[in-house]
C-alpha positions in Angstrom: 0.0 0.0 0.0 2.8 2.4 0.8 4.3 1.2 -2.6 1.3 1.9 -4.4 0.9 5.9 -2.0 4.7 6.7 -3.1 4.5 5.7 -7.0 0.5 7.5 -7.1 2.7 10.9 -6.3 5.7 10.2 -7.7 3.5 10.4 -11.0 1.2 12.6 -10.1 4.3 15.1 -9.5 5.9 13.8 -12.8 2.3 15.0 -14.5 2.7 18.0 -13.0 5.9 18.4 -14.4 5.2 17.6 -17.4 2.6 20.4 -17.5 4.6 22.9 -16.3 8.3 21.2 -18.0 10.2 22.3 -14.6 14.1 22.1 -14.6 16.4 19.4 -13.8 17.1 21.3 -10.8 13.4 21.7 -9.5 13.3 17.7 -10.4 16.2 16.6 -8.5 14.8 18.8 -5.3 11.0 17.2 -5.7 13.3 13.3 -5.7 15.1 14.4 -2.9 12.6 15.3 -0.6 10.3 12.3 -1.7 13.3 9.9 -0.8 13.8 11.9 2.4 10.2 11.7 3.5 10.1 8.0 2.7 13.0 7.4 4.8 12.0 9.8 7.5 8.4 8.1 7.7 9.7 4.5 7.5 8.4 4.3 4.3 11.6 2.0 3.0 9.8 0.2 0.0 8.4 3.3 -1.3 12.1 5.0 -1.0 13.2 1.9 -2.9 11.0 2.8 -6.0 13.1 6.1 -6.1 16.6 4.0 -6.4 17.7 3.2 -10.1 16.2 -0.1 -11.9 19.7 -0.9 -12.7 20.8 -0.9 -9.0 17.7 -2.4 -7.7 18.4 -5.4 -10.1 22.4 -5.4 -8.7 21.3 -5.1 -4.8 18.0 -7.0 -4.3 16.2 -5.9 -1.1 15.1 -9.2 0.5 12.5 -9.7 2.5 14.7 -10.7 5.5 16.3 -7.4 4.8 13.2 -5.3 4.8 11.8 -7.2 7.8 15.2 -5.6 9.5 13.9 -2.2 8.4 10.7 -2.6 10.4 12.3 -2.6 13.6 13.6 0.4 13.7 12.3 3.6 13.9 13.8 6.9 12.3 14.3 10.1 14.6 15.7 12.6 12.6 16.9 13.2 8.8 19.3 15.7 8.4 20.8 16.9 5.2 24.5 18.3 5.5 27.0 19.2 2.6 25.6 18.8 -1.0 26.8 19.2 -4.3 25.4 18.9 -7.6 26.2 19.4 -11.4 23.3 19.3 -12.9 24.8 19.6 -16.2 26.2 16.4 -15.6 23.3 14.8 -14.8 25.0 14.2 -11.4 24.2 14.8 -7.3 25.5 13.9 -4.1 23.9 14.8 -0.3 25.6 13.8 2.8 23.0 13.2 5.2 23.0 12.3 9.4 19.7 9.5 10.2 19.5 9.2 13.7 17.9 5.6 14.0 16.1 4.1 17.0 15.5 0.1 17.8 12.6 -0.6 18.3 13.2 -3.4 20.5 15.4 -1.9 22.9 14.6 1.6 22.7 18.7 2.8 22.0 18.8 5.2 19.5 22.5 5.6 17.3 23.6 8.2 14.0 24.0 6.5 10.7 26.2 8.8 8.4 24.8 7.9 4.7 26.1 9.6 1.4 23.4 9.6 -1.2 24.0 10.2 -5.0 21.9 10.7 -7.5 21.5 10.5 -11.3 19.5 12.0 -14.0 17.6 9.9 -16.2 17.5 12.4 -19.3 14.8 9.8 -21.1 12.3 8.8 -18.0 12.7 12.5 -16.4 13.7 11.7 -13.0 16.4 11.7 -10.6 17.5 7.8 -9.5 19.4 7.4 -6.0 22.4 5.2 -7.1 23.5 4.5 -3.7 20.6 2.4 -2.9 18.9 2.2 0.8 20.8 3.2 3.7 22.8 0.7 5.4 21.2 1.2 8.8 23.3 -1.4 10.6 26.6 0.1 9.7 29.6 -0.1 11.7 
């Protein structure tokens, strides 16, 4: 259902676009903040819809893995140092997740780099970097 919530706006915002033919720039801020929301909100499969088809098929989400994703709860998403050449097709946000188990209620800071690539043909920005590795050492 969330799935089905994320990819309803993610096209309704692409119609929108279309409509109003908005920048490269504009696009790769309405990706961003969908992907942040989604991850903010625990929303992890609908942030997976926003990573590229060709990672998805490299780095396959299992269901053990997304079971793993459940117990944990998101506090905060910060967004830190960012650049982006758009002219390149090309974006990268450094961003601070402060991630609580659900289970035992202790709550640690996951450092995640996200990078991003435009899709010139579909119109969108893909996250190349795939979900964030909430377990990291």
């Amino acid at each position: 259902m969330r799935l089905l919530t994320v990819l309803l706006v993610t096209c309704l915002g692409l119609l929108a676009g279309c409509a109003s033919s908005p920048s490269a720039t504009d696009a790769l801020d309405e990706s961003q903040y969908a992907w942040s929301g989604a991850i903010r909100w625990g929303d992890f499969e609908g942030a997976e819809s926003l990573v590229d088809p060709d990672v998805r098929t490299e780095q396959v989400v299992t269901d053990l893995e997304m079971k793993r994703y459940e117990q944990i709860q998101v506090s905060y998403y910060r967004t830190g140092g960012s650049s982006r050449n758009v002219d390149a097709g090309t974006a990268v946000r450094d961003v601070e997740i402060g991630v609580i188990n659900r289970h035992t209620m202790a709550e640690r800071v996951v450092k995640y780099r996200e990078q991003w690539r435009w899709d010139e043909e579909a119109g969108i920005w893909w996250n190349t970097s795939g979900l964030p590795d909430l377990w990291a050492e």
